[in-house]
N, C-alpha and C positions, 0 to 999 in steps of 0.2 A: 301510682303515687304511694310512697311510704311514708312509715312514720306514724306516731301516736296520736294523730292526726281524724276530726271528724268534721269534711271540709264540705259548705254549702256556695255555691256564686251567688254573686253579689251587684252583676251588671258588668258591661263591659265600655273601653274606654277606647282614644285613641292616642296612644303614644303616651301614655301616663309616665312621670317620673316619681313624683314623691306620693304623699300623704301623712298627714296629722289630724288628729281629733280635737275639735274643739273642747277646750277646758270646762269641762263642769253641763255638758248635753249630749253628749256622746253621738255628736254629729261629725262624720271623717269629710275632710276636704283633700280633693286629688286634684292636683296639675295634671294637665295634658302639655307638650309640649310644643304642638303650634301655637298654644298660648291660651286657652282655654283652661278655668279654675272651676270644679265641680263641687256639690257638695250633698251628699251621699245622706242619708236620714235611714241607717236599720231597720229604726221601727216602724216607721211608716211603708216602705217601698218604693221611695222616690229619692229620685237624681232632677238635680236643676241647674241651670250656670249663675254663676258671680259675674255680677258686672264690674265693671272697673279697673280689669285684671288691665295691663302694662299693654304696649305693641313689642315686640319681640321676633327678635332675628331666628328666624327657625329655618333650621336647614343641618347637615350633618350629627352631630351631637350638642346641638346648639335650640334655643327655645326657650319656653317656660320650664324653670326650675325647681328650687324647693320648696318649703310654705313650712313657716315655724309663728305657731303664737306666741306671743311677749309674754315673759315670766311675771307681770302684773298683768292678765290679759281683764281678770273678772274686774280690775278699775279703769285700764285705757282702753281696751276691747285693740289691741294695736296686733296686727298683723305683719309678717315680712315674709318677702318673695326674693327669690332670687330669679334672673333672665338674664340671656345674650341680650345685646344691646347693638344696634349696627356703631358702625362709627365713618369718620372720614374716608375713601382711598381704598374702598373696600375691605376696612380694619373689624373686628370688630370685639366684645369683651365682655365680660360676666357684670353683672353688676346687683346689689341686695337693695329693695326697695322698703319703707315702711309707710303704712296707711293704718286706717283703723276698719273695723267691721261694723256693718249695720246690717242688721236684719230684723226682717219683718216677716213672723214663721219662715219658711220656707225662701222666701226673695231676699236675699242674699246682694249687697254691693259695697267694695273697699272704695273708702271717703279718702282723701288728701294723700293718694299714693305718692309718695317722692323718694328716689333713689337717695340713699345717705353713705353708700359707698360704691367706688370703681372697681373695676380690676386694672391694674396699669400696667404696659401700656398695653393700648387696644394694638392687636395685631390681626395677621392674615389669617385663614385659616378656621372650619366650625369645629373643633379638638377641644378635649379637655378645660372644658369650663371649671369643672367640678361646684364651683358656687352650692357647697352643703352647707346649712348654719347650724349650729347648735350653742345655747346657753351652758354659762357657767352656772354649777348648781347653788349658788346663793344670790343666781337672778341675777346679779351685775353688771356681766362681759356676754359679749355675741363675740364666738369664732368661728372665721367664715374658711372654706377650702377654695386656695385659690389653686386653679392646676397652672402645669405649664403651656400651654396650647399648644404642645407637639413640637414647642419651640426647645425644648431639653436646656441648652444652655444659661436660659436666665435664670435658669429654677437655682443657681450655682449663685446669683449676681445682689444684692442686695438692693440694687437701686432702685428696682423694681418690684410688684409681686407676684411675679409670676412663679409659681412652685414653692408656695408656699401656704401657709395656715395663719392667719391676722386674727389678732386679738383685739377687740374694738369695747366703745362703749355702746349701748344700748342704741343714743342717737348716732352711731356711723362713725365718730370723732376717733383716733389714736388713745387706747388706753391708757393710762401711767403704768411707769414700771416694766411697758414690753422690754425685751432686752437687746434690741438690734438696735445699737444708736444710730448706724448709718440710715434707717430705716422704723419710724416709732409705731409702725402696724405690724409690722411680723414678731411672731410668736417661733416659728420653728421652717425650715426652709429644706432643697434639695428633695421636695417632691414629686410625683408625675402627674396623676392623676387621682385625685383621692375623691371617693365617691362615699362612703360614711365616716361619719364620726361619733364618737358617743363616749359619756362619761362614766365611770363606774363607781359602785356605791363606796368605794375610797375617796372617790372627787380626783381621779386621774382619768385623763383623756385618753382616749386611742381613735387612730383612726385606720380605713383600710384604703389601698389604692391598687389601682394596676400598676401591675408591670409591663414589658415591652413584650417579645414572644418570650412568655415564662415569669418568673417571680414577682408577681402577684405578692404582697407585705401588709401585715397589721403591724402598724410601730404603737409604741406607747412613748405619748408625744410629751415632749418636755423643752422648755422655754429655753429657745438662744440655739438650739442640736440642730446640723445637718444632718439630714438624712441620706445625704449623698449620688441621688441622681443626677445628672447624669454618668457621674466619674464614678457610681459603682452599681451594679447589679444582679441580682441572683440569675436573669433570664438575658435574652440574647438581644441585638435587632433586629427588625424582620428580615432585614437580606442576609440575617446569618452574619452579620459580625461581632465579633463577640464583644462581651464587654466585660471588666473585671469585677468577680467575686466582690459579694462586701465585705469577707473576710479577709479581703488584700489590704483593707484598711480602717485597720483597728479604731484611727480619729473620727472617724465619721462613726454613725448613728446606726445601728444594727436592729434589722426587723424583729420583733417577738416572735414571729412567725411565717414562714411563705410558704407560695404554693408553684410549683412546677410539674405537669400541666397546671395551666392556671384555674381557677374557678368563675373571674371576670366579677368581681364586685358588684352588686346593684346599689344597694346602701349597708349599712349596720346597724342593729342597737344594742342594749344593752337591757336583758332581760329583769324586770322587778314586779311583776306578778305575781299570782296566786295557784293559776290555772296549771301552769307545767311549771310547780312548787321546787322542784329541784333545780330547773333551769337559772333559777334566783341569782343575782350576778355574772351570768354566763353571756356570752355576746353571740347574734343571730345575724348571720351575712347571706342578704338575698344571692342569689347566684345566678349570670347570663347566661354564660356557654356551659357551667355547668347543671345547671338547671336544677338546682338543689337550693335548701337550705341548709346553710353551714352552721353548726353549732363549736363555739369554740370558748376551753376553759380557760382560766388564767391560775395561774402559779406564783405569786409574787410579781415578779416584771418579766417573767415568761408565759408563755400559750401555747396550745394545740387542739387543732382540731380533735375533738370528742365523737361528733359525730356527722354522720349527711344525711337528708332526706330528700327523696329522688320525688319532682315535680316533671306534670307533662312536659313545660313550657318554659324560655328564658325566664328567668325573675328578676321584675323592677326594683323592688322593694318589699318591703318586710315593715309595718306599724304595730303594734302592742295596742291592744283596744283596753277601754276602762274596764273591761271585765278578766284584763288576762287573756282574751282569745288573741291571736296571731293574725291580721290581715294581710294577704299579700296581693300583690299587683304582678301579674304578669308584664311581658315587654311588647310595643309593638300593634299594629293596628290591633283592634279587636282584644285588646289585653280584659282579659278577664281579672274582675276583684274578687276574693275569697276567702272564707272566713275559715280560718281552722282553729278547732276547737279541742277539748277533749273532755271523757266524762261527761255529765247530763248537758245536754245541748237542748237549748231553747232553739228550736225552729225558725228560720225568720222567713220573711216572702221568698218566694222559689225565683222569682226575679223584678230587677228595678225597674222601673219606669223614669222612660231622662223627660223632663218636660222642659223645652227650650224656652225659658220664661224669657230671656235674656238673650238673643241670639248673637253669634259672634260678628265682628267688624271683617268684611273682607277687605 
């Protein structure tokens, strides 16, 4: 493992996707993807489940998905999740739920969970959910990542949202002002699979996605832009045919950034710390196949990779702890959480303790 990096575990999980720290306790909550919500206590050394969590289609890349708390969370304590969803005909589709948090130390259960948006339509296929949410920084809007479910061409369609990024209100509703009249939920379209998103301390969006075999793209995303998937690509499809450059076409939306070989996204953020002071506005993209963290600067409405840090293992994700340290999740049964640090490192328990207060529904 490299890098400036002073990394302790932190317990291990099963098929972990996201994680977020509760505002204002510094307690991390992690998804698992068969549908299992954890919630992690530092200073203690314990792990416990949430009850309440969703039923959830888990199967391919399909499951329990993100977990973002509400930008009023210390008045509504409201929580939202994202998850596959089965549907009719063997269909099935992402969808974001919101609930509220109650806890009582350690026991943990979301109250009145109810989904307040779809993905449409539910199709075949456990692909590209992407279902990432992140807030707009004045608290307002939730934009969620819809992919295309490996369906490519509707990401093209607007009657739908598949391959696309929807700009919502708080409860789930069409925000005013999106710009797609044929459609008052998308915010930006024509993409494949986007797995982070994150704001930067300008209050402009990016987000990253795979590509097909090859380019892998950070866009910096703007209201009404195609981004041109399927009809353009830096990378190939997998049987090797090709598809055209996006430099073939100037109309469409051109990435900040790609990558060929790919690096395989886990999520992104967007650094604002203290702990690795320089990294200050800089964005941190977990890596799969590459098994790295990717550090990447920005230049105006351009980017590049600055630098990489070589991990044993796929990486799920990348969270910012309240202190500035970096947690990351590995991918995959037995995914290990870890804390990297740098400079004086407070020691925490050498490992967690999961106590199945809550056990899951089979």
């Amino acid at each position: 493992m490299q890098g400036p990096f002073r990394v302790t575990e932190h317990g291990t999980f099963t098929r972990p996707w996201a994680g977020a720290f509760e505002p204002g306790t510094g307690r991390l909550f992690v998804t698992e993807r068969p549908g299992t919500l954890k919630l992690v206590d530092p200073a203690t050394g314990t792990a416990t489940t949430v009850s309440g969590t969703p039923q959830v289609d888990f199967g391919g890349q399909g499951g329990l998905g993100d977990i973002a708390f509400a930008p009023d969370y210390a008045r509504s304590r409201a929580i939202y999740l994202s998850w596959a969803e089965a549907g009719e005909n063997d269909t099935r589709g992402a969808v974001v739920g919101r609930g509220t948090l109650a806890c009582s130390g350690s026991d943990c259960r979301i109250e009145g969970l109810k989904i307040i948006w779809r993905q449409a339509p539910k199709v075949t296929g456990r692909g590209h959910y992407s279902h990432r949410i992140v807030f707009s920084p004045d608290g307002t809007h939730m934009f969620v990542a819809s992919g295309d479910r490996q369906k490519m061409d509707p990401a093209q369609d607007n009657a739908n949202t598949l391959g696309t990024i929807v700009r919502l209100n708080l409860d789930g509703t069409p925000a005013a002002g999106n710009p797609i009249a044929a459609n008052p939920e998308i915010w930006s379209y024509g993409h494949r699979n986007i797995l982070g998103m994150a704001f930067d301390p300008q209050g402009r969006l990016w987000e990253v996605e795979h590509g097909p075999a090859g380019g892998d793209e950070l866009n910096l995303v703007k209201p009404g832009l195609n981004y041109g998937w399927p009809v353009v690509s830096d990378g190939d499809h997998y049987d090797g045919k090709a598809i055209p450059d996006n430099d073939t076409r100037p109309d469409l939306a051109k990435p900040a950034l790609g990558w060929t070989p790919v690096i395989a996204p886990g999520n992104m953020i967007i650094y604002g710390g203290d702990r690795f002071g320089a990294w200050k506005g800089q964005a941190l993209i977990s890596g799969l196949s590459s098994k790295a963290l990717v550090r990447v600067t920005f230049d105006g409405e351009g980017a590049r990779e600055a630098e990489r840090y070589a991990f044993d293992k796929r990486l799920r994700a990348v969270v910012e702890g309240p202190d500035g340290a970096l947690w990351v999740l590995e991918d995959g049964e037995g995914a290990r959480l870890l804390r990297a640090g740098s400079g004086k490192l407070i020691q925490p328990p050498a490992k967690v303790k999961f106590i199945d207060s809550h056990p899951r529904r089979s």
